[in-house]
C-alpha positions as CSV (number, residue, x, y, z in Angstrom):
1,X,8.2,51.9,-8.5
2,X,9.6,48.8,-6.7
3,X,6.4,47.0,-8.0
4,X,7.0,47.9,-11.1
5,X,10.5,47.0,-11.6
6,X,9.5,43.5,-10.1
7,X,6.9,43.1,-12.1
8,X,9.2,43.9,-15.2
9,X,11.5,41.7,-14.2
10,X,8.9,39.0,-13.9
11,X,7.7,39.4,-17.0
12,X,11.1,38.8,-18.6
13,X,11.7,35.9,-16.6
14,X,8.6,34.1,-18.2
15,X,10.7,34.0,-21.6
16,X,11.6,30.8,-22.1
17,X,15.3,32.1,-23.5
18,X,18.5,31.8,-22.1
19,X,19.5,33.5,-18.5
20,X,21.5,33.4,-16.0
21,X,19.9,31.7,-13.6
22,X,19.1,28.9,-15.1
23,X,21.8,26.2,-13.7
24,X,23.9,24.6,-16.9
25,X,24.1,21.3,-17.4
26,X,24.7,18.8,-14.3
27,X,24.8,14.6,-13.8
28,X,22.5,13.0,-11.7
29,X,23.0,12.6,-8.1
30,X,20.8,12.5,-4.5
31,X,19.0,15.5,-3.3
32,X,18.0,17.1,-0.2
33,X,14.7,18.6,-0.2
34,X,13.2,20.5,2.9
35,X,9.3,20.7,2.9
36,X,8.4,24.3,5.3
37,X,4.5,23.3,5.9
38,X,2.8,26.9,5.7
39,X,-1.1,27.7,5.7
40,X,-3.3,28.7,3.0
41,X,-3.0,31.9,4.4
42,X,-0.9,33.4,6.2
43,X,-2.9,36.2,7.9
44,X,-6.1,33.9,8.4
45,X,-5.1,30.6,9.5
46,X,-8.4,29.1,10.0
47,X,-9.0,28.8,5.9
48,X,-9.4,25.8,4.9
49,X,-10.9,25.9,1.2
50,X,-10.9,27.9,-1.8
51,X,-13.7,27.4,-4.0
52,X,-14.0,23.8,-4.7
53,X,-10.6,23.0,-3.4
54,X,-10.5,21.8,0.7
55,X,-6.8,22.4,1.9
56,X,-4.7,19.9,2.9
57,X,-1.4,21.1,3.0
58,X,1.0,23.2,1.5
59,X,4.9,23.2,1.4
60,X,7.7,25.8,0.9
61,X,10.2,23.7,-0.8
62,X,13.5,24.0,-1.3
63,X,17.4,22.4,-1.6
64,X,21.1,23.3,-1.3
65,X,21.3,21.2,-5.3
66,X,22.0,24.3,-7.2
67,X,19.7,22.8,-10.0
68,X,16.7,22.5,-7.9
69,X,13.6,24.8,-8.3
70,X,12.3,25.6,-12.2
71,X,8.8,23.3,-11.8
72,X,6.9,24.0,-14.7
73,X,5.1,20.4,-14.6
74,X,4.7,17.2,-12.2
75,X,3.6,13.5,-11.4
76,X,2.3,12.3,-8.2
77,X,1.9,9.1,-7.2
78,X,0.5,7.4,-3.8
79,X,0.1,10.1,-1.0
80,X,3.5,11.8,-1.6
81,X,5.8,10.9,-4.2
82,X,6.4,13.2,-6.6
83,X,8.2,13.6,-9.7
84,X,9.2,16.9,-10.9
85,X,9.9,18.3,-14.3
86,X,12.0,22.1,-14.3
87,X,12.2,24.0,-17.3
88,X,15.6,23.2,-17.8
89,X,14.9,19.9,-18.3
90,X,15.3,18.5,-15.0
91,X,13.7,15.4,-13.1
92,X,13.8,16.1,-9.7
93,X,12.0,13.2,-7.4
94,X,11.4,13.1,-3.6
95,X,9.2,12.0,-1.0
96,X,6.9,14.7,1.4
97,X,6.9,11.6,3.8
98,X,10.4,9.9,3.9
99,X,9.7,6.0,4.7
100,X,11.5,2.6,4.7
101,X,9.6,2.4,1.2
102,X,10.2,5.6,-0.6
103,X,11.7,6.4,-3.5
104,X,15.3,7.6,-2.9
105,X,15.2,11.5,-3.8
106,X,16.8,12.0,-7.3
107,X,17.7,15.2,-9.8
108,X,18.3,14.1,-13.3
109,X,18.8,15.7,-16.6
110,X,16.3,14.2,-19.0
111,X,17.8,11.8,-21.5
112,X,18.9,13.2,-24.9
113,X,19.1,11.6,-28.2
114,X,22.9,11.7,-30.1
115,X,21.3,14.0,-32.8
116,X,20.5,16.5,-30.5
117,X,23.7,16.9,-28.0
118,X,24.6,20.1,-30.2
119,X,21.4,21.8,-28.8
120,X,22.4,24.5,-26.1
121,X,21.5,23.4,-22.5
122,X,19.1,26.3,-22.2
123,X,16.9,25.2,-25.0
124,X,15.7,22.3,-23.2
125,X,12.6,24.3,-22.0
126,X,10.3,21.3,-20.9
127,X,7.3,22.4,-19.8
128,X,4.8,19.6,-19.6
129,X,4.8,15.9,-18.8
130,X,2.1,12.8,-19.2
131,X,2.4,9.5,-18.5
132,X,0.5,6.0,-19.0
133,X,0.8,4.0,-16.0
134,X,0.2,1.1,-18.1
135,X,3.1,0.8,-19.7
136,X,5.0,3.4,-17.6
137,X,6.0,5.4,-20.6
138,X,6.1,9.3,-20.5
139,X,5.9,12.5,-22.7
140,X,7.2,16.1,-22.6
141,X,6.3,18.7,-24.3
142,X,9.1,21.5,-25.3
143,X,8.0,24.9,-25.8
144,X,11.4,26.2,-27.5
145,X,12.1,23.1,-29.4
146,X,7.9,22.7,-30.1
147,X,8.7,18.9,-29.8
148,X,7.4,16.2,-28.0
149,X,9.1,13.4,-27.0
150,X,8.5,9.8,-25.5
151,X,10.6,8.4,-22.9
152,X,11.0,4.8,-22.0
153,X,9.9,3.9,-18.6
154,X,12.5,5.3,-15.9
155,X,13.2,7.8,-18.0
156,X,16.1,5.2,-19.1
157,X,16.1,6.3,-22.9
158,X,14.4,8.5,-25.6
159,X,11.9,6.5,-27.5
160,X,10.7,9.0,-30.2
161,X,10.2,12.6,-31.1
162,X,8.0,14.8,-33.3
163,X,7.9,18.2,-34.3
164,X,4.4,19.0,-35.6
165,X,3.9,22.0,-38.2
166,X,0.8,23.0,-36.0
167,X,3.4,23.3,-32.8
168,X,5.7,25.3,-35.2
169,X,3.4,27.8,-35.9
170,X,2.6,29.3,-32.5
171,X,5.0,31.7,-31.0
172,X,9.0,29.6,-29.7
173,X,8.4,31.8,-26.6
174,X,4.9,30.7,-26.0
175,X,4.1,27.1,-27.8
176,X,3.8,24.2,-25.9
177,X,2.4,24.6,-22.1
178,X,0.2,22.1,-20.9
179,X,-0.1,18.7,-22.2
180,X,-2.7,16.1,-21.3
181,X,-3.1,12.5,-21.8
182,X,-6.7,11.4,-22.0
183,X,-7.6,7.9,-20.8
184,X,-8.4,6.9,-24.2
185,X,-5.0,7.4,-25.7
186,X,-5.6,10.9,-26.9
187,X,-3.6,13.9,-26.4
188,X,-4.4,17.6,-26.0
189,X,-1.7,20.4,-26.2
190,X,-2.4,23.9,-25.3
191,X,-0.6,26.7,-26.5
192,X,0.5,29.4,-23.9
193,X,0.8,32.6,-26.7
194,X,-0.1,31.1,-29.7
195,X,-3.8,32.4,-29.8
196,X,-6.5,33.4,-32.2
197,X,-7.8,37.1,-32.9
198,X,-10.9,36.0,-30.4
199,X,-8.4,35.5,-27.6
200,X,-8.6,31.8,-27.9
201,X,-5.7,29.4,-27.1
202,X,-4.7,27.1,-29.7
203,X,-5.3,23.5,-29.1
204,X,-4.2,20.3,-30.8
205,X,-5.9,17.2,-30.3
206,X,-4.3,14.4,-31.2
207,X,-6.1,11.1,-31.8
208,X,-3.0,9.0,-30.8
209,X,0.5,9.5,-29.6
210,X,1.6,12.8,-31.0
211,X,5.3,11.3,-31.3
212,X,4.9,8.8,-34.1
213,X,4.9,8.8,-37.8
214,X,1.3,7.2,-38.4
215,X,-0.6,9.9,-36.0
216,X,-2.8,11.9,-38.3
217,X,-3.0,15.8,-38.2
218,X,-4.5,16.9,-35.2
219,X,-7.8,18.8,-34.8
220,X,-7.7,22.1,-33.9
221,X,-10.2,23.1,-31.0
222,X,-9.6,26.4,-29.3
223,X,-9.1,26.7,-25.0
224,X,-11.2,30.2,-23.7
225,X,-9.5,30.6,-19.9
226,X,-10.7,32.7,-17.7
227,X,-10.3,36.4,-18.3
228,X,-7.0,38.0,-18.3
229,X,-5.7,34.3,-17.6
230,X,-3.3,31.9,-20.3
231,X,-3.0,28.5,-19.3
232,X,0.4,26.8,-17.7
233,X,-0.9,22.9,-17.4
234,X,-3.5,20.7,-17.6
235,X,-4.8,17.2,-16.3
236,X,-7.2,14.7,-17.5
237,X,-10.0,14.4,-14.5
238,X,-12.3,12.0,-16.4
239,X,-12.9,10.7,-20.2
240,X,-14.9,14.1,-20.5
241,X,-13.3,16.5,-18.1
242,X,-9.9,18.5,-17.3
243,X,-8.2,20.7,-15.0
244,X,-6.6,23.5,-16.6
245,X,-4.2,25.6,-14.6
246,X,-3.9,29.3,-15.4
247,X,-1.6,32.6,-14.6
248,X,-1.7,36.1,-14.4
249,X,0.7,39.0,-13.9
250,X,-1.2,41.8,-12.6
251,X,0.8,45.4,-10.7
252,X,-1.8,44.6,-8.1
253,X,-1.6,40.8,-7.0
254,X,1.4,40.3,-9.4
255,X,1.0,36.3,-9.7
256,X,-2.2,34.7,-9.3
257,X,-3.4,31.0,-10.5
258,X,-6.9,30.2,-11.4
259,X,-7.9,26.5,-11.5
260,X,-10.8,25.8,-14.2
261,X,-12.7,22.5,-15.1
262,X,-13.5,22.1,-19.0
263,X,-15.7,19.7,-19.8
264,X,-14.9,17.7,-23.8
265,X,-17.3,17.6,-26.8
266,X,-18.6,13.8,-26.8
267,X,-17.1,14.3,-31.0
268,X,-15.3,17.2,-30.9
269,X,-15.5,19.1,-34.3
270,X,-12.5,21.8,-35.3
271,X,-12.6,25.3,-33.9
272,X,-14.5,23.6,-30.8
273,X,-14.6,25.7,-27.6
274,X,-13.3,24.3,-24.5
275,X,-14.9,26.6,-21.9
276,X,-12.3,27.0,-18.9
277,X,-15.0,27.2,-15.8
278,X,-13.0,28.5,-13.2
279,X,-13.6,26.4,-9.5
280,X,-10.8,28.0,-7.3
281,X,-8.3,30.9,-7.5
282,X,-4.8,31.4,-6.0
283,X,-4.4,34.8,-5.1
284,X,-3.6,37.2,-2.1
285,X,-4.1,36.9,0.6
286,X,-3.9,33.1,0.3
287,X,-0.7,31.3,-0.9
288,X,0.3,32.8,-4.6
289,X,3.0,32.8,-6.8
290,X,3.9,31.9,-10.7
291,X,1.8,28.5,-10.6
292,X,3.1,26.2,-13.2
293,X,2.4,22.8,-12.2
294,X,-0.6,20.5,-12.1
295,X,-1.0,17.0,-11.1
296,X,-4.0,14.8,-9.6
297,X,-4.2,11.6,-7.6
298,X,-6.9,9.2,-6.2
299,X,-7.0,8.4,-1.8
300,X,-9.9,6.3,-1.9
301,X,-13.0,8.3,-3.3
302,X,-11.3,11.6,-3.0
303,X,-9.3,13.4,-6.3
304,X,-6.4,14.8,-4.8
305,X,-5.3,18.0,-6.9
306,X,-2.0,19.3,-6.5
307,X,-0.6,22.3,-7.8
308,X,3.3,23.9,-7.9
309,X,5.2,27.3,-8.2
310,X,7.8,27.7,-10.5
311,X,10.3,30.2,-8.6
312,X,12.6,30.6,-12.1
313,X,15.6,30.3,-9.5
314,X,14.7,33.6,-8.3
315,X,15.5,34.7,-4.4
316,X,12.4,36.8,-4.4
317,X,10.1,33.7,-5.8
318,X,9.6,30.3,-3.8
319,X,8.7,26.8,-5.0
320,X,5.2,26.1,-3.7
321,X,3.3,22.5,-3.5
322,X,-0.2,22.9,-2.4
323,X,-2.3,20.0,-2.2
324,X,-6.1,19.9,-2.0
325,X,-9.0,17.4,-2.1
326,X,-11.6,18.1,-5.1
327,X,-15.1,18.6,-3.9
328,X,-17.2,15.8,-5.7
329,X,-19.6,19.1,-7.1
330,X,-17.1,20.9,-8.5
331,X,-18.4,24.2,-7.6
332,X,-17.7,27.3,-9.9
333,X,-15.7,30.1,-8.4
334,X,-16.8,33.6,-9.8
């Protein structure tokens, strides 16, 4: 019964609506984060991989900052400095490894526009972030608002928002997820809930930025995950590959995360599938919990994959940052 009722509650808790443990609005500051190192699992400390993923360390994070926690998306750069986006729309940055050149650690609100200061706090359900390192600009995807905006680099200012008719179509509870940049200048955006009678998730890409006036209608391709799984972010790997992150709810394992690889259509036609090939799964006995996050960085020839827990400001849920190295075969994990 105690299952049960967790799993209930879980479930809830995955509604992107207002509750109350969600922190209101706050100004910037510093913040104090504590990294707990733990090991992929706890009852077998000798594991080292899962799948295609080699383990190099995973953290229990957490902060006295009443507004940390939430992590539904991230940026890594270097070895260790990360930038994290809650679902209450919520930077939070801070170094693994503190050094005389690190960022100092941060937590933000995002930047709003004047014409959207009468939107309730809890509305601000971000769930995904890109960025172009190339002119430092950024984009987040909001699944209650099913906008996306661009922010100028630093975060210092909104540059422009769209609401597309496609994005309003799919479920407020379940629209925008995952969000990836392509190195083109493309973007794809993957619905959570807003699926086809086949069990396909809807996906949008976009042939330019999907926040100004002169991009055309996107195509619509369709995501299969693996089964049982709905996708919570997504990476560009390559100029023909992504990392999709997935999540289930099950009374067994309750959350589990799948990683998959999907490989793009050279010219992608609509109502394309994008095959979600899963290479490594998150699931007991190894670490597990309501995997939101997804992010990937380059040490020398290795792809660094790093993947967070969104613990919904929940005492019986933790925030999680694992971080592995990508085996150049990119195995399948069955």
């Amino acid at each position: 019964m105690r299952r049960i009722l967790i799993v209930l509650l879980l479930a809830i808790l995955l509604l992107p609506a207002p509750h109350k443990n969600k922190p209101e609005l706050f100004g910037p500051g510093p913040l104090l984060v504590t990294a707990r190192p733990l090991p992929l699992s706890a009852t077998d400390p000798s594991i080292h991989s899962n799948g295609a993923l080699d383990y190099l360390g995973g953290w229990q994070l957490s902060s006295p900052h009443r507004g940390f926690g939430g992590i539904s998306s991230l940026l890594v750069e270097g070895r260790d400095e990360v930038l994290a986006l809650s679902d209450s729309g919520t930077l939070m940055g801070f170094t693994l490894h503190p050094g005389p050149a690190s960022r100092h650690p941060f937590i933000a609100p995002l930047p709003i526009r004047t014409q959207d200061q009468d939107q309730p706090w809890w509305a601000w359900d971000s769930e995904a972030i890109a960025h172009d390192p190339v002119t430092d600009r950024y984009w987040v995807g909001f699944e209650m608002l099913q906008r996306v905006c661009r922010y100028a680099p630093g975060f210092s200012r909104v540059e422009a928002c769209r609401t597309w008719p496609d994005i309003e179509a799919w479920p407020e509870t379940g629209s925008i997820e995952s969000m990836a940049r392509l190195p083109d200048g493309r973007f794809l955006v993957i619905a959570e809930m807003g699926m086809r009678a086949d069990g396909t998730h809807d996906t949008l890409l976009f042939s330019g930025d999907p926040t100004e006036s002169a991009t055309p209608s996107p195509i619509h391709l369709r995501y299969v995950p693996p089964k049982g799984y709905r996708p919570t972010d997504a990476v560009t790997l390559d100029d023909r590959h992504l990392l999709v992150l997935n999540r289930r709810v099950t009374l067994q394992d309750l959350f589990t995360g799948t990683l998959a690889l999907v490989e793009l259509p050279t010219a992608p036609k609509p109502d394309a599938l994008l095959w979600g090939r899963p290479i490594a799964r998150l699931a007991p006995p190894l670490l597990a919990d309501n995997f939101e996050g997804l992010a990937i960085t380059r040490e020398g020839k290795r792809t660094i994959v790093w993947i967070a827990s969104d613990d919904n400001h929940e005492f019986f849920q933790r925030t999680l940052l694992l971080k592995f190295a990508l085996r150049p075969n990119r195995g399948v994990q069955h």
